[in-house]
C-alpha positions in Angstrom: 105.4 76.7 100.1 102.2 74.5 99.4 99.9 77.1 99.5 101.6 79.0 97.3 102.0 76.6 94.6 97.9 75.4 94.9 97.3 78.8 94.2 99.3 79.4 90.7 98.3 76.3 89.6 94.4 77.1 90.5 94.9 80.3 89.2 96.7 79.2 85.6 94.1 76.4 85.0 91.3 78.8 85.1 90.1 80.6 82.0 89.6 84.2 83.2 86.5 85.6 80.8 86.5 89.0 81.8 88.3 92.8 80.3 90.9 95.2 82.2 92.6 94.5 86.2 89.6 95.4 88.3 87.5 93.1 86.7 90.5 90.5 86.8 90.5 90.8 90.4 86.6 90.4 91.0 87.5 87.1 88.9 90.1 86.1 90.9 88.5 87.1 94.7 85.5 84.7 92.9 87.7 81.5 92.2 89.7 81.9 95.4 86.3 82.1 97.2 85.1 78.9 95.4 88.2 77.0 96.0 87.8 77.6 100.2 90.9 80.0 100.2 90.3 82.7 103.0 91.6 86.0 101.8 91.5 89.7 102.1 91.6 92.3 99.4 93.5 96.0 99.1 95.8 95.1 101.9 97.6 97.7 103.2 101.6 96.8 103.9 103.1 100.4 105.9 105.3 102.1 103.4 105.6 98.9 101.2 101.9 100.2 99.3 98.9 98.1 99.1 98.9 94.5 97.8 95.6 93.3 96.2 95.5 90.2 97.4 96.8 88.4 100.8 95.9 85.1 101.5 95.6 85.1 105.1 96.4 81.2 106.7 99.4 81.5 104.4 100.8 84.9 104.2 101.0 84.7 100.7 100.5 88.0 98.9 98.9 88.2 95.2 99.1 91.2 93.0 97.8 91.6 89.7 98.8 93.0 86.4 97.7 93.2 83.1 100.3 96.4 82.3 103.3 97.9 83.4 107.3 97.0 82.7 109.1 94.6 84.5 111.3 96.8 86.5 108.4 98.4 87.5 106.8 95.2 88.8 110.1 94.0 90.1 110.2 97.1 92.5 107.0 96.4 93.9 106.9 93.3 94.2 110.6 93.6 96.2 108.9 96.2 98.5 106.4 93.5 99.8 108.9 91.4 100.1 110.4 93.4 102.6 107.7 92.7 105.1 108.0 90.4 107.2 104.2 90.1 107.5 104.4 88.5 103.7 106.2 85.0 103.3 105.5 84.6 100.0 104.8 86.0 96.4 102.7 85.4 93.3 102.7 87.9 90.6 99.2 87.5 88.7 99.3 89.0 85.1 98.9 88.9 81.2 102.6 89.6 80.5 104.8 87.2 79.7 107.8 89.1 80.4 106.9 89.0 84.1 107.6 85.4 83.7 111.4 86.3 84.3 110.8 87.8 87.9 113.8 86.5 90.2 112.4 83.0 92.1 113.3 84.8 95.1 113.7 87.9 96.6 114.4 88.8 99.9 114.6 84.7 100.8 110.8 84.6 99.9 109.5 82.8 97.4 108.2 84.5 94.1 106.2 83.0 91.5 104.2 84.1 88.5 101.3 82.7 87.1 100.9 84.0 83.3 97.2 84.3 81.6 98.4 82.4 78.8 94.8 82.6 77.3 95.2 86.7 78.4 92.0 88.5 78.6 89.0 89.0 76.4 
């Protein structure tokens, strides 16, 4: 999935400059904005939860994390993939032991783009 892809690659090139998830997102609505990606934020998915980020054209959903264990993640992220409303996933975090999320789940792509630089 293309736009998938553009997006963890825009998002892993960027240096994020800012402390803490909320201001992480700000960053993030910011770049997404700049780079022409329409978007909406706090989307809510039923019984699935909210997802912070889903890129519209695409279907692509975007959560972000800074903490929190991978199973945890792992059983989020499988609940959004549940819908069929959400194509695919990228996982958006400082952790690099999100990095060994399942490339798939539910048939939908998953991908994670680590902060390598983290957060200041």
């Amino acid at each position: 999935m293309r736009a998938l892809e553009q997006v963890r690659a825009l998002v892993t090139r960027h240096r994020f400059r800012c402390a803490g998830e909320a201001l992480l997102q700000e960053a993030l609505a910011q770049v997404l904005t700049e780079a022409g990606i329409p978007f909406q934020r706090e989307v809510r998915l039923g019984d699935a939860g909210r997802i912070d980020f889903l890129l519209t054209e695409a279907r692509v959903g975007l959560e972000v994390k800074v903490d929190g264990g991978l199973s945890e993640v792992t059983r989020q992220l499988l609940r959004y993939a549940e819908r069929e409303d959400i194509h695919a996933l990228l996982l958006i975090t400082t952790r690099s032991r999100h990095d060994s999320l399942p490339a798939h789940m539910q048939g939908k792509p998953v991908r994670v783009a680590v902060l390598r630089g983290g957060l200041l």
